[in-house]
N, C-alpha and C positions, 0 to 999 in steps of 0.2 A: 197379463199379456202386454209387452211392449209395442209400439206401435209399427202397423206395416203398412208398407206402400199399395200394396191391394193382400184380399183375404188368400190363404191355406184353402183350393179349391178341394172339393169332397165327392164323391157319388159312389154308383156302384155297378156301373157298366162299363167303364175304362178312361182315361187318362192319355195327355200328352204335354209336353212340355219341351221347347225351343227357343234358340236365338233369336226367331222370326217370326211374326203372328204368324204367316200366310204357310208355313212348315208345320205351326202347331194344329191350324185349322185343317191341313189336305192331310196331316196322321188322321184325327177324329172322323175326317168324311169317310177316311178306309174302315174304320173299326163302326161306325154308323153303318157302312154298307156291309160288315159282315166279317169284313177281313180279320188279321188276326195282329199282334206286335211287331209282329216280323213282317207283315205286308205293307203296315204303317208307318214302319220305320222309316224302312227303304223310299215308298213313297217321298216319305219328307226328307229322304235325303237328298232324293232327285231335285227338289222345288228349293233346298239350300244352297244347291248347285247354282240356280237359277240368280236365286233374290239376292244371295252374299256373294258375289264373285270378286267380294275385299277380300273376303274370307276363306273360300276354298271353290274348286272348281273340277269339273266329269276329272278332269288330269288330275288330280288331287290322291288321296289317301285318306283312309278309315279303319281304326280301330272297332269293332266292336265289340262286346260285350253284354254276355243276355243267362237268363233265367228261361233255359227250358220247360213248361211247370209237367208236361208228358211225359218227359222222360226223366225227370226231377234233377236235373242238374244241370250245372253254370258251365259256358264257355266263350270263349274269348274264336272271334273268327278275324284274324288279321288279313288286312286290306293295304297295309305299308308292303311299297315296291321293295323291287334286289335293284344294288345298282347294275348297271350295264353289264357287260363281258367285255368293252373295251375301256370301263372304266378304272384303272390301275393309276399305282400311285406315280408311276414309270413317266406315266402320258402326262401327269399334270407335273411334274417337274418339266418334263422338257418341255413346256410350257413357259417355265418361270415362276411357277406358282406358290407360294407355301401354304396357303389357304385355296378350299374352295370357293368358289366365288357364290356369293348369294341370289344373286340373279342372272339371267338371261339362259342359254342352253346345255350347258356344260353340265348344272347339279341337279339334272332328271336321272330320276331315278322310273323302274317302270309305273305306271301310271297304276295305284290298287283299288280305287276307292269303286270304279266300277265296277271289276271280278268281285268286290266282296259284297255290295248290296245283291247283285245277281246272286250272287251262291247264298247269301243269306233267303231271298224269295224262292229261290226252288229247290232249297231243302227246307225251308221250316215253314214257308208262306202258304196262302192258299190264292189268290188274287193271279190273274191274267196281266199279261208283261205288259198290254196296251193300257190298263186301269192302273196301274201303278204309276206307268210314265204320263199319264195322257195330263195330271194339274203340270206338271213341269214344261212338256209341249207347250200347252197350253199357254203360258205367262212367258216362255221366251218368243212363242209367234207371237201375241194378243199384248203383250208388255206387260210391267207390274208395276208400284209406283217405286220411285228412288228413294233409297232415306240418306238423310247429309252424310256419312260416312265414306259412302262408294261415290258421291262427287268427289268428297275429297281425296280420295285415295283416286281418283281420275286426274285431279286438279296436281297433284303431288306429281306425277307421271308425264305429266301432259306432254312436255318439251320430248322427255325419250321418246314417245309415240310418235309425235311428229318427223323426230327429225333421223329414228331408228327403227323402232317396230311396228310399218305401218300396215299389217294385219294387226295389230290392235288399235289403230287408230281408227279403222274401217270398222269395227266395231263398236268402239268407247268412246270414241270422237264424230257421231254422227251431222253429218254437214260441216264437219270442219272444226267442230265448238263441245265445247264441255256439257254435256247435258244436262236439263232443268231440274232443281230439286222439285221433288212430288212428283212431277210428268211422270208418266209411262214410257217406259225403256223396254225395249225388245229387242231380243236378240236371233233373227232366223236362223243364222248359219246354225247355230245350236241347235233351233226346234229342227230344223232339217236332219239332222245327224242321227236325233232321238230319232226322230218320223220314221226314217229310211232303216233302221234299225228293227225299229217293229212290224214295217211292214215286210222286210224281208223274211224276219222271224215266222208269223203270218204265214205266207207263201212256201216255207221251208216245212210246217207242219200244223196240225189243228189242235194238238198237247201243249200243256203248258207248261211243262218241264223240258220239253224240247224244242220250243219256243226262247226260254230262256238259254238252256246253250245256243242253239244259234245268234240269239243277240249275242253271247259272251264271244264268238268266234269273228263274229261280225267286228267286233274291238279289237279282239287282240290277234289275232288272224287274218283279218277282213282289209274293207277298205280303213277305217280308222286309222290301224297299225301303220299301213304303206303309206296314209299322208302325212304321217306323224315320222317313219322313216325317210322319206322324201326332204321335208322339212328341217329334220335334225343333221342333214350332211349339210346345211347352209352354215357362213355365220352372221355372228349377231353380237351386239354390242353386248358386254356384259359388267358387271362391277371389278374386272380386273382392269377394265380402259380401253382391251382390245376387242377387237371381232375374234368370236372363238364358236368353233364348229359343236356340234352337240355327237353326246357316243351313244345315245340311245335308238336302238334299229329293231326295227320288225322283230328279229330273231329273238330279242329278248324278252319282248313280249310277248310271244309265241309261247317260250318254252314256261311264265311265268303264271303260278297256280294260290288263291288263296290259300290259308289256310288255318284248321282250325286246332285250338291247344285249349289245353287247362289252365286254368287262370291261377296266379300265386293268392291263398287267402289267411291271413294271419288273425287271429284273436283281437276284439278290444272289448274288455270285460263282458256283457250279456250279446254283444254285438260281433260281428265277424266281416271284413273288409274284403273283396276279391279285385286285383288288378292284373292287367296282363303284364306277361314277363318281361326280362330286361333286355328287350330291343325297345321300351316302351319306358320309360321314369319312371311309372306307376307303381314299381316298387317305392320311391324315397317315399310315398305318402305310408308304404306298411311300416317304413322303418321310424318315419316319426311317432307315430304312433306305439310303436315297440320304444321307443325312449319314453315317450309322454307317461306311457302305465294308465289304464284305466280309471285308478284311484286315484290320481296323484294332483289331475286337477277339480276334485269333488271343491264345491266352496269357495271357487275364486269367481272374481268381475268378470264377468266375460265382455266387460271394456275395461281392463283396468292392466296397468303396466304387467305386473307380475305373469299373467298369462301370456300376455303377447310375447314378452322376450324368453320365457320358456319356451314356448311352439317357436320362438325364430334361432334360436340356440339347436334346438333339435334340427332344424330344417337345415342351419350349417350342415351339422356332422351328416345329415344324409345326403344332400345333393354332394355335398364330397366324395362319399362314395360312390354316386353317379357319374361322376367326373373321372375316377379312376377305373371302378371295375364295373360299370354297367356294360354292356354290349349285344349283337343279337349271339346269342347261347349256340346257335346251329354253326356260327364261327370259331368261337373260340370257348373254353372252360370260363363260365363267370361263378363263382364263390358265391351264388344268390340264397342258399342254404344256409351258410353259415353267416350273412350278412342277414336275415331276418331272423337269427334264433333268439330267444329270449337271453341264452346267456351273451349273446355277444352284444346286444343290447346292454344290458348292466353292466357291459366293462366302458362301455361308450358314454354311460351317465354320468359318469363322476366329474365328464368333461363338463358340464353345462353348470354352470357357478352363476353368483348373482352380478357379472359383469359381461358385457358384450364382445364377442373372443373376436382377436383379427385378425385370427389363424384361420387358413384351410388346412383341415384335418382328415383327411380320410383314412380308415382304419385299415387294420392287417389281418384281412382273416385268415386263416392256417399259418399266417406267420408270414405270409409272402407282403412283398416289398408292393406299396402301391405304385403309381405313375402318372403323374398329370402335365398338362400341358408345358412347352418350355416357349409359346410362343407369344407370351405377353407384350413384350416390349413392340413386336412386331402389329399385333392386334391394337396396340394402344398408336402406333403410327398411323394405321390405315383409318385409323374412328378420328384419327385429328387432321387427315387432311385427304385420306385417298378415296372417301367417296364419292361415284359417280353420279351413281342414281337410286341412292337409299341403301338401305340396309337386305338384307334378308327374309327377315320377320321384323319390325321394325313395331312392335306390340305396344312397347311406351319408349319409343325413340325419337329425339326431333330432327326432323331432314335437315338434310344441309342448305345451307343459304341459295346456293345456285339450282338448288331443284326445284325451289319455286319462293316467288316471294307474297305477304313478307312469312316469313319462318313463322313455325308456330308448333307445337307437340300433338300429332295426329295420329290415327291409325292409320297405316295403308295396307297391313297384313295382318291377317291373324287367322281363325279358327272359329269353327261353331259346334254347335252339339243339338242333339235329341234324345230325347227320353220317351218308353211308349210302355202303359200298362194295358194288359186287355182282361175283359170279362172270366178267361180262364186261368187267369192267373202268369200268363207272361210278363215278361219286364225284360226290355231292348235298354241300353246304354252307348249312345254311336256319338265320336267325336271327328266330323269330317273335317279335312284342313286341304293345304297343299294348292296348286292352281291357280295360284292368290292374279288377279290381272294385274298386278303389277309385278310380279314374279320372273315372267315371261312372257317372251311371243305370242298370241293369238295363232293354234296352228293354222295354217289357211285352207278355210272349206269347212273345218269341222266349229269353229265358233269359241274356242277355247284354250286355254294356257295349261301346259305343265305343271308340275312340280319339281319344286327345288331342293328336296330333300333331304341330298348328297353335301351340302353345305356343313352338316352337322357330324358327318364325318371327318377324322384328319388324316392330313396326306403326314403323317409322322408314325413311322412303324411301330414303335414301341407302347404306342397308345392303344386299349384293347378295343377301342371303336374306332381304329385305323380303315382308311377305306378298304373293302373286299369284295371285286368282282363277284356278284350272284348272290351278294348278301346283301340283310337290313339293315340302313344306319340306326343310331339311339336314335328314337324321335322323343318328343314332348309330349306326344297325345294322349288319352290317359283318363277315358272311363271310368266309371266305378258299380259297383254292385255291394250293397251292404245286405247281410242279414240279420236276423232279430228271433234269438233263442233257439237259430238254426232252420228259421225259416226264412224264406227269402224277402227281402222287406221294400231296398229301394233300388232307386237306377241313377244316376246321377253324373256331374261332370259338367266342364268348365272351357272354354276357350280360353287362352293366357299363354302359351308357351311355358317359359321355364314356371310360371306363375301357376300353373293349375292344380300342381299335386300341393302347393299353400294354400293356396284358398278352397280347396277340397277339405284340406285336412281340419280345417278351422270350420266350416260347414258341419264335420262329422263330430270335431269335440263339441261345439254349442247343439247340435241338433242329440245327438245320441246322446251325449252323456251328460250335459247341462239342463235341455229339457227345454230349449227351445224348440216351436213349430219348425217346418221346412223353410216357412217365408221367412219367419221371425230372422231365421239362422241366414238367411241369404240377405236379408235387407240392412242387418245390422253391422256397422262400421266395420271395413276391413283393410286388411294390408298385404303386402309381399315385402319380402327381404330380397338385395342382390347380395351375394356373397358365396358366387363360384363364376366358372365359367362359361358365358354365354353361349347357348344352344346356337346361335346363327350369328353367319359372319357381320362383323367381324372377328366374332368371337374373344369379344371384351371378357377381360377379368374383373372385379369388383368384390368393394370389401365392407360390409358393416354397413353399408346403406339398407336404409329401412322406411319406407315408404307407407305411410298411414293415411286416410280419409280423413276430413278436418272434422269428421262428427265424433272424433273419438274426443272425450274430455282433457280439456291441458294440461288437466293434474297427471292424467296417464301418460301423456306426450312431453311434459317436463320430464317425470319418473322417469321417462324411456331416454330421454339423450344423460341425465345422472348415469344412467348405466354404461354408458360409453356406444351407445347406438349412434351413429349421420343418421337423425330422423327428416324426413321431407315431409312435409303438409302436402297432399295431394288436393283436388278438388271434393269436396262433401261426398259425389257419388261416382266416383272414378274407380273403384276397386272389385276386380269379381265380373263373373258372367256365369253364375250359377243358375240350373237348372234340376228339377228333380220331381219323378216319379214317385209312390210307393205303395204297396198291397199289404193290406193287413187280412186274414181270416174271419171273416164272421159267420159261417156254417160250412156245411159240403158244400165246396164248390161256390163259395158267395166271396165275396172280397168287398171291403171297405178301402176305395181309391184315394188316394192326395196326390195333390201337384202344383208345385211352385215354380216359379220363374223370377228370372231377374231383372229390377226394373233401370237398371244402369245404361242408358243408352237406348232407349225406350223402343226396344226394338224384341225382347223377349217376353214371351207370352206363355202361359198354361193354360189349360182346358182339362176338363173333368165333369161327368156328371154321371 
């Protein structure tokens, strides 16, 4: 066993695993008081709402993905909004626009991440709306401590707050000033929103099912929606330069409903992979893995060149097809069929040679003509001089000089996840994002920012994730569920943007089919490739850049620029934000628990006994 940052946790009463201690700890107190995966989820998804608000926020969005063990099968319940009904590509031309803009009001989409933890507690939960919300209440009145992250991503923002969106200064600038690392930070308007939320629910009925609709209506019906419609006929400064009004209104969130699908699940030898469909990337991880072959890397380093530039050769030709024919499926025909079948995979391998390709290649299934972006040059302007106030997603970007000094390569946006096994055999996979406080506005009164989601759509028609009134853009987010000889095994998943379905997949070759532990596979040197087109605006193009942790050995890091790789040294432990559950059988109804977490950023946590 190589060495890990802490042990592969083990027990036999349930499991959890997150971004955030304080997410990992308020799952375990639900499944300690009785509750079940799906009430512990939820819970910690509320409390990430809270502690990460770099990360994702109530405005936010959530995929999730779960192992029913009742009803013995996987589903995928999507919590990604539609955009508007006045969002057309019409309105942003006459605009001026060719891109969406990545911040301020314009790229809300509806707001999902709430309807889907609700809809997941009252259909699958057993736990009362007050006990699930009550640690999140709790740490936005009573405060939580800060970790250096969310200063900095305060610290990156500061000047726009001040001097543009001061509902978020009233919250993230309290007394005028950046707030303390470690102190307790609270945020009431927020615990107000919950509060008034439950206790309306409460007063509406003594059920707990109809308890939780009423909270849901209270959102997207209620007061929530109308101050969130009120709100978005303002404007507000945004990364195109101007003040621009927001199209997101009541009505749209009215009419908008989670919902739940069958998750796409593809083969990898004794193992079988389940991600949600192509409004989601979570495909490119099936397709690498349909190139990779089960057998194919039995016997290599799992630090050593040869593997890494296979898995990043594979990860080309699929995010390329993500780039071309991904989209949400309920818009338009996406070829996700014949893009994951094994033969189309072996016509795609012959591409991945012992040299680093500086081609983007996306394939032709049925013969039809791909389509990718025509807006590089234009993208490569606005990343050299036109931004205002950061990026998008800005995951491994460094701000520009005048957003704060002195410069430096920060996070200010990104993603979290959770993981939750319970005593019956369940397994939760939920990746919250969106809301990010530096994203957007603070709406005023309710404590919290939108989502920018609509960014990752193009205003180019030809494009198959062209924007579409009442539709999902392609998001990043992107879960997972593995099982093991057809049973169901783990839950797992990554914050990272374009990065997750790589550092997933590289997780699942060293874990599944190398024979590393959970931790081993998460703790051990990793990397991402750029070489397509960025998820968030600007939506940079990039080619053959390959980004590795300096713990991989030189021999492998010379090996890798031989092959014609732009390799970057990153810092030792900069790669990844893996998490992960997993249930093995050891009698009727007994399960042998694991759970790991990522020690990158010392901010993720596992629990299990």
């Amino acid at each position: 066993m190589s060495f890990t940052t802490r042990p592969e946790l083990k027990g036999t009463f349930g499991a959890a695993s997150s971004t955030h201690w304080l997410a990992t700890a308020s799952a375990m107190s639900i499944l300690e008081r009785g509750g079940n995966a799906f009430d512990a989820a939820a819970c910690a998804g509320f409390v990430l709402q809270v502690v990460e608000p770099h990360l994702n926020g109530p405005g936010g969005e959530v995929p999730i993905l779960f192992w029913d063990e009742s009803g013995h099968r996987a589903q995928v319940l999507c919590g990604q909004g539609v955009a508007p009904a006045a969002a057309t590509i019409e309105h942003f031309e006459s605009l001026g626009l060719q891109l969406v803009p990545g911040i301020g009001l314009l790229p809300a989409c509806v707001p999902g991440a709430f309807g889907a933890w609700m809809t997941l507690l009252r259909d699958h939960g057993t736990m009362p709306l007050r006990t699930v919300l009550e640690p999140a209440i709790q740490y936005a009145r009573d405060g939580y401590p800060l970790v250096p992250r969310i200063v900095q991503a305060i610290v990156a923002v500061r000047t726009l707050f001040e001097t543009q969106w001061p509902s978020s200064a009233q919250i993230y600038l309290p007394g005028g000033d950046v707030p303390s690392l470690g102190k307790l930070f609270s945020n009431k308007a927020l615990a107000d929103t919950y509060l008034r939320l439950v206790e309306e629910a409460e007063k509406a009925s003594h059920q707990r099912e109809q308890q939780i609709d009423s909270a849901l209506r209270g959102w997207y019906q209620g007061f929530v929606a109308d101050r969130i419609d009120a709100f978005y006929r303002t404007e507000v400064m945004d990364s195109s330069g101007e003040r621009q009004r927001g199209l997101l209104r009541g009505e749209d969130m009215a009419r908008w409903r989670p919902t739940y699908e069958a998750p796409r699940i593809c083969d990898y030898g004794d193992f079988a992979i389940a991600k949600c469909d192509s409004w989601s990337q979570g495909p490119v991880m099936l397709q690498q893995l349909n190139l990779l072959q089960a057998d194919a890397l039995e016997g290599l380093d799992p630090m050593g060149d040869e593997l890494v530039h296979r898995m990043v050769e594979a990860a080309k030709l699929a995010f390329a097809d993500r780039d071309a024919w991904y989209a949400d499926p309920r818009a338009i025909d996406v070829p996700l069929d014949e893009l994951l079948s094994m033969p189309y995979a072996a016509a795609r391998r012959p591409l991945i040679d012992d040299r680093a390709s500086s081609l983007i290649r996306p394939g032709r299934p049925g013969g039809l003509a791909p389509q990718l972006s025509l807006h590089e040059d234009h993208s490569r302007a606005l990343a050299a001089g036109g931004f205002l106030f950061g990026a998008g997603e800005p995951t491994f970007a460094a701000l520009p000089a005048h957003a704060w000094q002195p410069t430096e390569e920060i996070v200010v946006g990104d993603t979290c996840h959770i993981d939750v096994a319970d005593r019956w055999g369940n397994l939760v996979a939920a990746t919250p994002s969106g809301g990010w406080l530096s994203s957007s506005p603070v709406v005023p009164g309710l404590g919290f920012s939108l989502n920018t989601r609509l960014q990752m759509t193009w205003l180019d028609r030809r494009m198959r994730n062209a924007l579409r009134p009442g539709y999902r853009p392609l998001t990043t987010l992107s879960p997972s569920l593995a099982f093991k000889q057809g049973q169901a095994y783990a839950a797992f998943g990554t914050p990272g943007g374009d990065q997750q379905d790589q550092w997933q997949t590289a997780f699942a070759v060293r874990h599944l089919r190398m024979g590393m532990t959970m931790q081993e596979a998460i703790d051990a040197p990793a990397w991402h490739m750029n070489h397509f087109t960025a998820s968030f605006w600007p939506r940079l193009v990039e080619r053959q850049r390959l980004t590795v942790e300096s713990r991989f050995p030189q021999q492998s890091i010379d090996a890798l620029r031989r092959r014609g790789h732009e390799v970057v040294v990153g810092d030792a432990w900069s790669e990844g934000r893996l998490s992960a559950c997993a249930r093995e059988r050891i009698g009727p109804g007994r399960f042998m628990f694991k759970a790991a977490a990522n020690p990158r950023g010392m901010q993720g946590y596992a629990a299990a006994r």
